[in-house]
C-alpha positions as CSV (number, residue, x, y, z in Angstrom):
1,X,-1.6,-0.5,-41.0
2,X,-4.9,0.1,-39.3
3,X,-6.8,4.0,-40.3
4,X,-10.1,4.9,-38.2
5,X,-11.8,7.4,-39.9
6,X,-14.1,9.7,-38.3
7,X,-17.1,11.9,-39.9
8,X,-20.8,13.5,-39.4
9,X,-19.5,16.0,-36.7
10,X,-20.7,19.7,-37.1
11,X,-22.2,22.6,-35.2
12,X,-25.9,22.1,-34.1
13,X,-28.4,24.1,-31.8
14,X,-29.4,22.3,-28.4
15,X,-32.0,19.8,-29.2
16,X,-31.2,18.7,-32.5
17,X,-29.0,15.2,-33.9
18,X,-26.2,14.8,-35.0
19,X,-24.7,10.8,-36.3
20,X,-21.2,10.7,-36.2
21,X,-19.4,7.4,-38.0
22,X,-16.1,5.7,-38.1
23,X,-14.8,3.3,-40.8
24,X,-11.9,1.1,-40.1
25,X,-9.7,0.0,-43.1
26,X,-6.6,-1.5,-43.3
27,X,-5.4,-5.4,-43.7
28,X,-8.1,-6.3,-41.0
29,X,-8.5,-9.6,-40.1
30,X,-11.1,-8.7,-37.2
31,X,-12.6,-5.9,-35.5
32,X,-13.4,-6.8,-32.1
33,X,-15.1,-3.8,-29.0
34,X,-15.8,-0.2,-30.6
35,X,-16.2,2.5,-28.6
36,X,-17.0,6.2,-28.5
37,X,-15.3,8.5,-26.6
38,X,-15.3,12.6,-26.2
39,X,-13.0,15.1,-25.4
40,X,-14.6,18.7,-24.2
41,X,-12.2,21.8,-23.6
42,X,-10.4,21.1,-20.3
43,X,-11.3,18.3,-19.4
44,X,-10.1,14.4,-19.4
45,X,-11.4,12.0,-22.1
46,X,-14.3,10.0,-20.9
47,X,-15.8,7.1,-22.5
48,X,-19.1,7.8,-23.9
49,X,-20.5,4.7,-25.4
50,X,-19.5,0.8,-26.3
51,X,-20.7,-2.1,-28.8
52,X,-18.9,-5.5,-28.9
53,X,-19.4,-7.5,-31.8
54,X,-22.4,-8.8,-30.9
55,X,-23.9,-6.1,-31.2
56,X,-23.9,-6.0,-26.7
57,X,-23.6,-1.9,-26.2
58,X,-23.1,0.2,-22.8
59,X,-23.1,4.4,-22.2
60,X,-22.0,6.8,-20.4
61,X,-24.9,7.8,-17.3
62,X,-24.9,11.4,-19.8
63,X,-25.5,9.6,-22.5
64,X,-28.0,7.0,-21.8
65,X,-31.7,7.5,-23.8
66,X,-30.4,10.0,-25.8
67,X,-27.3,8.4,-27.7
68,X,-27.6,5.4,-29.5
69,X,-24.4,2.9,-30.9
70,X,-24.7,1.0,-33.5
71,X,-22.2,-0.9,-35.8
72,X,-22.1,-3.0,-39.7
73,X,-19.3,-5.3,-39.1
74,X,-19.7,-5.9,-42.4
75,X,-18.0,-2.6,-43.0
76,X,-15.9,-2.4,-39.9
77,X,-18.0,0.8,-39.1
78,X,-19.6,2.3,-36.6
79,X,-21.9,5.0,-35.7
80,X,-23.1,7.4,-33.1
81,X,-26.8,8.7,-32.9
82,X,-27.2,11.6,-31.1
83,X,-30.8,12.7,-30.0
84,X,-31.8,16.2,-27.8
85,X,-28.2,17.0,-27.8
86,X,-27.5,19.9,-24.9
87,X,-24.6,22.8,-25.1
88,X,-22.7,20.3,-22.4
89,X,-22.3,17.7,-25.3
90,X,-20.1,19.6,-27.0
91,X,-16.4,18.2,-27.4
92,X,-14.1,16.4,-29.9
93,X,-15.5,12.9,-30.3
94,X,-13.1,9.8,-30.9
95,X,-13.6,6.5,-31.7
96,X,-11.4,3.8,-31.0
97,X,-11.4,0.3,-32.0
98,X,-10.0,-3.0,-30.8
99,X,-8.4,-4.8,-33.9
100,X,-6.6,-7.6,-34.8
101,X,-4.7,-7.1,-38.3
102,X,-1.5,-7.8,-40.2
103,X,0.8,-6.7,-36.9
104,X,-1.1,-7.7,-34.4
105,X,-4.0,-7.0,-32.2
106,X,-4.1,-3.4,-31.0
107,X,-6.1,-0.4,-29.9
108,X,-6.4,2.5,-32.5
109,X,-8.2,5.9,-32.4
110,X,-9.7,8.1,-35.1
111,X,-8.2,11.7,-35.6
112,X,-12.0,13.5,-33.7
113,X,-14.4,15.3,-35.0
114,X,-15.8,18.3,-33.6
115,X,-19.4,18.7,-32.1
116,X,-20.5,21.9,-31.4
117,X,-23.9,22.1,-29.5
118,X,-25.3,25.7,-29.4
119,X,-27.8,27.0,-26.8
């Protein structure tokens, strides 16, 4: 059994950061792509960011010089840095991670967090 485990959401004003993470435990034998994706009212989920384990990452266009993703494979963990955030950021962020553990390899996804982005 694989558990992604989201945290660091919260309600911040338009400008300010926020760093979301996401720990992966379970029997894990390997934790291959990580990813980032959001969720706002409405609308479909989009992808917002990507880091392989090499450390190789790719973003959304809205997210690009202002979000950064990072990982400690170490710790099967990674993390979200989120600079000059704007009111349109706000949404339910999930990870999701590529794994390969005691049944298999799959795709799993964290439970969100909120981000709230104020004007």
């Amino acid at each position: 059994q694989v558990q992604l485990v989201e945290s660091g959401g919260g309600l911040v004003q338009a400008g300010g950061s926020l760093r979301l993470s996401c720990a992966a435990s379970g029997s894990i034998f390997s934790v291959n792509g990580m990813n980032w994706y959001r969720q706002a009212p409405g609308k479909q989920r989009e992808l917002v960011a990507t880091i392989t384990t090499g450390g190789s990452t790719n973003y959304a266009e809205s997210a690009k010089g202002r979000f950064t993703v990072s990982r400690d494979n170490a710790k099967n963990t990674v993390y979200l840095q989120m600079n000059s955030l704007r009111p349109e950021d706000t949404a339910v962020y999930y990870c999701n991670a590529n794994v390969w553990a005691g049944a298999g390899f799959g795709s799993y996804w964290g439970q969100g967090t909120q981000v709230t982005v104020s004007s």
